[in-house]
C-alpha positions, 0 to 999 in steps of 0.5 A: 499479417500479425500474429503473436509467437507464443500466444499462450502467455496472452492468457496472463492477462487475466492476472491484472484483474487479480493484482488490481483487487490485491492492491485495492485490498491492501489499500483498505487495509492501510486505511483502516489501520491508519483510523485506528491511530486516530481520525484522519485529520490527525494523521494528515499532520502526523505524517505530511508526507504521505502520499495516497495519490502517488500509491495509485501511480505507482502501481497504475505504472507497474500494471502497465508494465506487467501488460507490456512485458506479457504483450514482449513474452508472447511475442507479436510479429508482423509478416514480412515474406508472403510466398505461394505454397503448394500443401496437400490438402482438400477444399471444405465450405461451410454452409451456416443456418443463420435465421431465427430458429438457430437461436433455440436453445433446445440443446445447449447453449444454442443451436447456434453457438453449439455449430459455432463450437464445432466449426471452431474444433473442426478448423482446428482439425484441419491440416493443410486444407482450405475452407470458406464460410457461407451464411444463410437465412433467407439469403446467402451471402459470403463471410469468408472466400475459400482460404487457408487462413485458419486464423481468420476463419475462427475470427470471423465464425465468432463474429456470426449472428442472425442479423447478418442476413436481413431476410430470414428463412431459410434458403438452403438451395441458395446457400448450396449454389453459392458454395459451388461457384465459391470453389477455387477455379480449375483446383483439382482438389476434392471439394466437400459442402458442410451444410449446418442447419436445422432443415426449417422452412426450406424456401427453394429447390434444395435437393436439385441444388445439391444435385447440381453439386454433385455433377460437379463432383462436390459431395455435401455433408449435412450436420443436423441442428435440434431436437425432435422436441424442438423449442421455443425462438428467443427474441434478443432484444427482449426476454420473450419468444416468438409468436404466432399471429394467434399469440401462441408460442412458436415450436422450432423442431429439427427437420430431420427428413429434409437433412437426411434427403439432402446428405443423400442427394449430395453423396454425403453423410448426415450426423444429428448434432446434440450435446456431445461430439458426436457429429463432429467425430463422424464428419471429421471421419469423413472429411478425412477419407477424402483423398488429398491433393496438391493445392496452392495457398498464399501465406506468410513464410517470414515474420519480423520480431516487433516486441522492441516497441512494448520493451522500451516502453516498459524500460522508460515505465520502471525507470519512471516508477523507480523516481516517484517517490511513496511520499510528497517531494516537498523541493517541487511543492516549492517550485511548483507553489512558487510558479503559480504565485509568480503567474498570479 
């Protein structure tokens, strides 16, 4: 397991764009005064000894330095010690609507990405809980087995998109079946469903799905993704939006009733998602509610320092730099001129 002890200072790396454009500029800069001593063939024999090319390397070499001393700052570490940890907590898996009709962006960004931004403050909310992800269209599949791997749940819930599922629709009975079987095994945990979709064109037996959740003592929890207005289903690889056979544009709505009867069913809450946070403070209310109990995790409880790597590197690259001089070195010219004349 890598992570990095003070992610934080990853941030300066946008400062190398910056320092690019400040050396660029100051290159231009040098350039211009320079023709305003005369033309450039001139200056050439004025000074012989300057050295554009070695400007450009000493600075690539600085930049290069500044990344590894950010990379030393922030500290990457490898897990060296992995241990079973028992932690009061709950067991949360997140059903995510995946087909085509999640892409609209009747609220903003998308009905997609803003399930996407809730999932992410969700799982930063979570304290000692474990949860897994399932993603479904027309079919159901794993993105990731119930873990305590925070980490690894924002990796992969960035990576979501519709192309993961190859049949489109949108199988909510088939989402909520898997997620029962995906449980941790004889856990005495209480376990909670998060279904997150737009209720389109539900192909199965959705309710008796959460039924037979709820004989297991699994509550589902529906968050609704849309608008009653609804809007139209971008087509990625183009600028347009799907059609029907007659050519007309197709509206995608939320099907609210069907959300609705679900939560229901599944003794759980439903909470409309728009553009504010409100159906995540209403299922963070909820999940919080459910009482904790003691689960087992498998996580990394020692880490070994790596930063000696990066900081050696960065010691030989100002050693480097600090040798290169600004201007041509005219002993190794003479070397190097003699060297080829010789092999010719």
């Amino acid at each position: 397991m890598f992570r990095f002890e003070h992610p934080s200072y990853l941030y300066l790396f946008f400062l190398l764009p910056a320092f690019f454009a400040l050396f660029l500029y100051a290159v231009y800069i040098k350039k211009r005064n320079l023709k305003r001593f005369g033309d450039r063939k001139v200056t050439r024999v004025l000074m012989p000894d300057a050295s554009l090319k070695k400007q450009y390397l000493k600075f690539g070499l600085l930049l290069a330095a500044l990344a590894l001393f950010i990379l030393v700052i922030a500290g990457p570490q490898f897990g060296s010690k992995m241990e079973t940890v028992k932690k009061q907590g709950i067991e949360v898996i997140i059903c995510l609507d995946v087909s085509n009709s999640m892409l609209s962006n009747d609220i903003s960004p998308s009905r997609l990405d803003k399930s996407k931004q809730i999932l992410s403050r969700l799982i930063d909310n979570l304290n000692n809980d474990k949860i897994g992800l399932i993603v479904f269209a027309g079919d159901a599949y794993i993105q990731l087995p119930i873990t305590s791997d925070y980490v690894s749940a924002k990796m992969f819930l960035s990576s979501i998109n519709p192309s993961m599922v190859p049949v489109q629709g949108t199988a909510i009975g088939a989402a909520i079946n898997l997620a029962i079987r995906s449980f941790t095994p004889d856990e005495k945990t209480e376990k909670t469903i998060v279904l997150i979709t737009d209720g389109e064109n539900h192909e199965d037996d959705a309710i008796g799905a959460t039924k037979a959740a709820v004989d297991k003592n699994i509550h589902v929890n529906v968050l609704g993704v849309g608008s009653a207005q609804g809007g139209p289903i971008p087509i990625l690889e183009t600028n347009g939006y799907q059609r029907d056979n007659d050519g007309n544009m197709i509206i995608t709505r939320l099907n609210e009733q069907m959300c609705q009867d679900i939560a229901i069913a599944g003794k759980g809450i439903y909470a409309r998602t728009d553009n504010t946070n409100n159906a995540l403070k209403a299922l963070q209310k909820e999940l919080d509610k459910m009482g904790k109990s003691e689960v087992e995790s498998r996580i990394y409880t020692s880490y070994n320092e790596k930063f000696q790597i990066p900081a050696w590197i960065l010691l030989f690259i100002l050693v480097g730099e600090f040798f290169i001089l600004d201007r041509k070195n005219r002993v190794l010219n003479r070397v190097l001129k003699g060297f080829w004349t010789r092999g010719s």
